[in-house]
N, C-alpha and C positions, 0 to 999 in steps of 0.2 A: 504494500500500500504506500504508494507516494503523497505523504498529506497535502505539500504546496499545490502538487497539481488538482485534485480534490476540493483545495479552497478555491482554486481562480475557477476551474468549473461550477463549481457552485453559485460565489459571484456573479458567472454571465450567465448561470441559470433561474436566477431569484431576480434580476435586473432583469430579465426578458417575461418573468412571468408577472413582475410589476407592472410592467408595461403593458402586458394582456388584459390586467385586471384592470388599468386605467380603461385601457379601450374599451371592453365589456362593458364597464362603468357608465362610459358615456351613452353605450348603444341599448342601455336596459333602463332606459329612463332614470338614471342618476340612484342606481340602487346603495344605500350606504355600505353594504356588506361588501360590499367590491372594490370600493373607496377604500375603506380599513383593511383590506386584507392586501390592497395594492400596496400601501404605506407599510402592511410589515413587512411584505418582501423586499421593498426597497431601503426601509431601515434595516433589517438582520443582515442584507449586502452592504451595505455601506459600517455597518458594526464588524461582520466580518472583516471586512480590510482594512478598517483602521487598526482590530484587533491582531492579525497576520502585519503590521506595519512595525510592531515592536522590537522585530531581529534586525530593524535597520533604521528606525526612528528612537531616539530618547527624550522624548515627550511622553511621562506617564501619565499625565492631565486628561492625553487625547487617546495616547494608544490602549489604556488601563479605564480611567475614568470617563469618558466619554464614550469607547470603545463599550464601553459593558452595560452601560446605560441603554445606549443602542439595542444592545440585545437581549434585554431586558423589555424594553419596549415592542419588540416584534411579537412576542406571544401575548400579550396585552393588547396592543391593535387585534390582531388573530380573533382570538375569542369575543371582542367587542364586534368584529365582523358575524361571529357566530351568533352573538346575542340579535343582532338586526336581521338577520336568515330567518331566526327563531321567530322572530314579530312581534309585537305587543303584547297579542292573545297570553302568551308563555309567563307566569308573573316571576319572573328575572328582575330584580331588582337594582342591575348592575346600567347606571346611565354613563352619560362620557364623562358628569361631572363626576361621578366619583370614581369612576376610573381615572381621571386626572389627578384626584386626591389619594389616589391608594398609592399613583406613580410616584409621587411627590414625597409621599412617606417614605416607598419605598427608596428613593432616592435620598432623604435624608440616612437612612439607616446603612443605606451604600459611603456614603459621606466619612460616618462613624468608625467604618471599619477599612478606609482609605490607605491609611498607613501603611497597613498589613497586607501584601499585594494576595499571599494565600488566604487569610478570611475574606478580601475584598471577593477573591474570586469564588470563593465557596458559597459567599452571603448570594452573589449575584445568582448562582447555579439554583439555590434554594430555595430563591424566590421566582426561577420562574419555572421550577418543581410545579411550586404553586401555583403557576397561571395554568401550567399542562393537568395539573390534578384539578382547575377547575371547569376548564376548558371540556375536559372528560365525561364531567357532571352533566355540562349545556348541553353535549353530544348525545346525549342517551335523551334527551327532549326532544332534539330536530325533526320537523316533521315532515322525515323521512322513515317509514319504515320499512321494513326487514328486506334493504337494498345493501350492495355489496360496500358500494361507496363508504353509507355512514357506518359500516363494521369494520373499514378498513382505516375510517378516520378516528373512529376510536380506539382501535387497536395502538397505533401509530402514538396520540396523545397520551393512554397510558405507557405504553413503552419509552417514550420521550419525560414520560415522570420519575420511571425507573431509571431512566439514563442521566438524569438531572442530577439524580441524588448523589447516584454512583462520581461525576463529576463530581459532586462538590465533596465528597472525603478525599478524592483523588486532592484535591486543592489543598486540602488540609494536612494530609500527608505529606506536601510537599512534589509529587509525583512528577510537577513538568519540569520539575531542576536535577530529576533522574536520567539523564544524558545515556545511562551505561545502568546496565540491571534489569531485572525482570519484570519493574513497573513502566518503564517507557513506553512497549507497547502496547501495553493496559492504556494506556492514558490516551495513545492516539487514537485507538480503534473506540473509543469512547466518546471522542473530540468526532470523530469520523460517523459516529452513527448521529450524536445530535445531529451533524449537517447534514446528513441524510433524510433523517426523519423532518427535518425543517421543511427540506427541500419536494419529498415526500409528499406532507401535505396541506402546502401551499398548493400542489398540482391537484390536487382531489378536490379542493374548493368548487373552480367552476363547475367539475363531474358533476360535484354533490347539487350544487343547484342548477344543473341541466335534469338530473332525475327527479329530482322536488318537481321542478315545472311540467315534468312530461307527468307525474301521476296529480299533480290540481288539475290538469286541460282531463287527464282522465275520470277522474272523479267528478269535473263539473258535466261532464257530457252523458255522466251515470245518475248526477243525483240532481232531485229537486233541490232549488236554492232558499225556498223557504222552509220545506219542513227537515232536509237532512237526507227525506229516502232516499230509495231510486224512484228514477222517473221514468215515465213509460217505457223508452225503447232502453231502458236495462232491465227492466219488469220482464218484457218480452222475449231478451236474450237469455235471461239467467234461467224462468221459468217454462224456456222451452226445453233447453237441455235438460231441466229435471223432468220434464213432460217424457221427454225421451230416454230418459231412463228407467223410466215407470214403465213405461212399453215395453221397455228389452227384458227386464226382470218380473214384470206382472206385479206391480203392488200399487197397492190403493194410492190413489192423486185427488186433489180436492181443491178448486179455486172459488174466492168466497169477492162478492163486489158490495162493498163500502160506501153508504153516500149519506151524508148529513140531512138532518130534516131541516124545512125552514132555512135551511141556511142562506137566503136572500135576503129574507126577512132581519138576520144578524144585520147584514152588509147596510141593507136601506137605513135601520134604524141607530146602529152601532158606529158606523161608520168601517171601511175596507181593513185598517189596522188591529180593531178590534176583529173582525173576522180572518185574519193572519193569525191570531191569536189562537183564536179556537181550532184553526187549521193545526199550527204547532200542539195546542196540546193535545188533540186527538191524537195527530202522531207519535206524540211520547206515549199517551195512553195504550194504543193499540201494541207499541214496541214491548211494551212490559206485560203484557196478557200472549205473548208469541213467543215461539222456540226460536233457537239461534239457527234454524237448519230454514226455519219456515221463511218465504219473500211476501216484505210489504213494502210496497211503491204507492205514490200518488200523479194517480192518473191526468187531474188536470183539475181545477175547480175545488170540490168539496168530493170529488170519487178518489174510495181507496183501493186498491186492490190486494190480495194476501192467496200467496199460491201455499199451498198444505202438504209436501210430500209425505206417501207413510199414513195418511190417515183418510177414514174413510166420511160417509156421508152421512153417521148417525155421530161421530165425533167429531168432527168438524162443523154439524150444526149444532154440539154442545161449544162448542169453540166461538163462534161467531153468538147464541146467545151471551155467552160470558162478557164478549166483549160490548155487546148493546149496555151490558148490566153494567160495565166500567165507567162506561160513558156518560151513561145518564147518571152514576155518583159522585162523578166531576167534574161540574158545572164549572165555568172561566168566570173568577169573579173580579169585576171592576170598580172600582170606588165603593166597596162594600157590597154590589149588588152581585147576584149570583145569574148567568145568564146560562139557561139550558145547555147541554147538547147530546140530542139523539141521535141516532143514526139509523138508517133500515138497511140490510143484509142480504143479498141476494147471491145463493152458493149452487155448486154444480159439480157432481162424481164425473172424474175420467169415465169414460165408454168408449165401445171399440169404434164406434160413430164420431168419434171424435179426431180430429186430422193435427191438431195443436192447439197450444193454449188456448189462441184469438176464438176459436170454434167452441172452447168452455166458454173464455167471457164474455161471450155473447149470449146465451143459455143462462149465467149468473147474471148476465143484467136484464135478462127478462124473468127470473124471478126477485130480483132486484124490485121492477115493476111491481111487480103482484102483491109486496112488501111493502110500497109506498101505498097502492089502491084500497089496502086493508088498512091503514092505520096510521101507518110507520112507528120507527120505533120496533119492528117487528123481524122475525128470520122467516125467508120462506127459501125453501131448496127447490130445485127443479129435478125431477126424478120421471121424466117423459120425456124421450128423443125429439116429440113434435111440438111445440110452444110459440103459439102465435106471435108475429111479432109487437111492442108495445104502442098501442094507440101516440097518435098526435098529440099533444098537450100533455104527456106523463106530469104527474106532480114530481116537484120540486122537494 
């Protein structure tokens, strides 16, 4: 292992990848995570060569003090980058002002131990232990999951915590004025992997949020943006394939259609927000009377839909009363007043007449029908291949 060559590759590799993160920066509408992550790469390089300056410079102001400030400050931008990836939602309590103020401490306490060029070096190694071990914490938030990237960017951050430490007893031991001995090349291949792992992952950054953004464009194209579900065409994709799984193995399939009473009458009277309302809590309610295998999407309006694999037409209409019974025990209360919400139910057994889902929920929303003309508030199943279709004017 030849260190100098290592360092100056390094150098023009953390200066080209600043420069990427600049560019990015400007072309993703001034994202701050790109900004801050730009400025570590370019401080840790610029810390790097001041601190590689020391075999040929005697300035320990800049090559020592300055130099190690620098890199001190690169995994502190870093994770401030990671806090802004993260977003507001994430309650992280780390802003710039006090990251400015943690720096500033941390830099008096660098101050303190100046004299001593091996505690200076070890304080600096240990502190920014500290930013890799918090760095680590934020990383297991990111809302990215179970993609390669953020496993590999955690990996990376704790192994750069383990390697911090291990630096800084090397420091303390005295180990970089082992010229000759069995600690020398401990110390390089030490010195060699933090610059590794720096370098590492600063390049996973953009990865990590290229995959963030390919699974939000995914999820928004799957889910309704007001209540959470899915929405239609992933209702249709997810619950065809279980459609057709039911078919290859033979076991009972049961699709059940969802639609609020009155709910015009919320909107005219309540106003559209307050009927957002009632929309969200229905769908909490409905989520927490369902299994984790079972699909509920909102169709569009005030209709739900809920595909049943596994369960047949005398369980699945105890399933759907249950869920009428949830409904109606919680009412959306606004300024103290409590405003209804029913629902009526219209469900439908797989049969061999059936070609896929669309062919059930069309069957479920004509006893859907027969559920509102009786009452609502009620379950009616469809248990007849032939079922007229619903008169002009269906109630509401």
């Amino acid at each position: 292992m030849h260190l100098p060559t290592l360092i100056v590759i390094t150098l023009i590799l953390n200066a080209l990848l600043g420069l990427l993160m600049v560019v990015i920066y400007d072309l993703s509408k001034r994202k701050p995570c790109f900004l801050h992550w730009a400025l570590s790469c370019l401080v840790f390089s610029l810390g790097i060569a001041l601190a590689s300056a020391r075999v040929s410079i005697d300035l320990p102001l800049v090559t020592y003090g300055l130099a190690n400030l620098m890199l001190l400050a690169a995994p502190i931008l870093a994770i401030m980058g990671i806090r802004y990836f993260i977003g507001a939602d994430v309650p992280l309590r780390m802003t710039r002002s006090r990251s400015l103020v943690l720096f500033v401490l941390a830099s008096v306490l660098l101050s303190a131990s100046y004299p001593d060029k091996a505690v200076f070096n070890a304080m600096t190694s240990m502190l920014m232990a500290g930013c890799f071990a918090i760095g680590a914490l934020w990383i297991r938030q990111l809302p990215v999951r179970n993609t390669t990237p953020r496993r590999l960017l955690l990996a990376l951050y704790v192994a750069h915590t383990v390697v911090m430490l291990i630096l800084a007893g090397l420091s303390l031991s005295d180990a970089p004025e082992a010229s000759t001995g069995n600690r020398s090349w401990v110390y390089e291949l030490v010195l060699a992997s933090h610059i590794l792992l720096t370098t590492g992952t600063a390049m996973l950054f953009p990865l990590l949020v290229y995959v963030a953004t390919e699974q939000r464009l995914k999820r928004l194209a799957n889910q309704d943006e007001l209540t959470g579900l899915y929405n239609r065409r992933a209702f249709f994709t997810i619950s065809d394939g279980l459609f057709d799984e039911s078919v290859r193995v033979g076991t009972d399939f049961c699709v059940l259609m969802v639609d609020l009473d009155y709910f015009k009458q919320v909107n005219d009277q309540w106003g559209h927000a307050v009927g957002d309302q009632c929309l969200q809590l229905t769908a909490r309610t409905l989520q927490t009377q369902l299994r984790e295998q079972d699909i509920l999407a909102r169709l569009g309006g005030e209709e739900f839909a809920v595909t049943l694999p596994g369960i047949d037409a005398q369980e699945a209409e105890d399933i759907a009363q249950r869920l009428c019974r949830c409904l109606a025990h919680k009412p959306l209360m606004i300024s103290g007043q409590a405003i209804a919400i029913t629902a009526s139910v219209g469900g439908v057994q797989r049969h061999k007449d059936h070609a896929n889902v669309q062919d059930m929920l069309l069957q479920a929303d004509h006893a859907l029908y027969s559920a509102k003309s009786k009452g609502r508030n009620k379950v009616i199943f469809h248990h007849s291949a032939q079922t007229p279709a619903p008169e002009q004017g269906a109630p509401a």
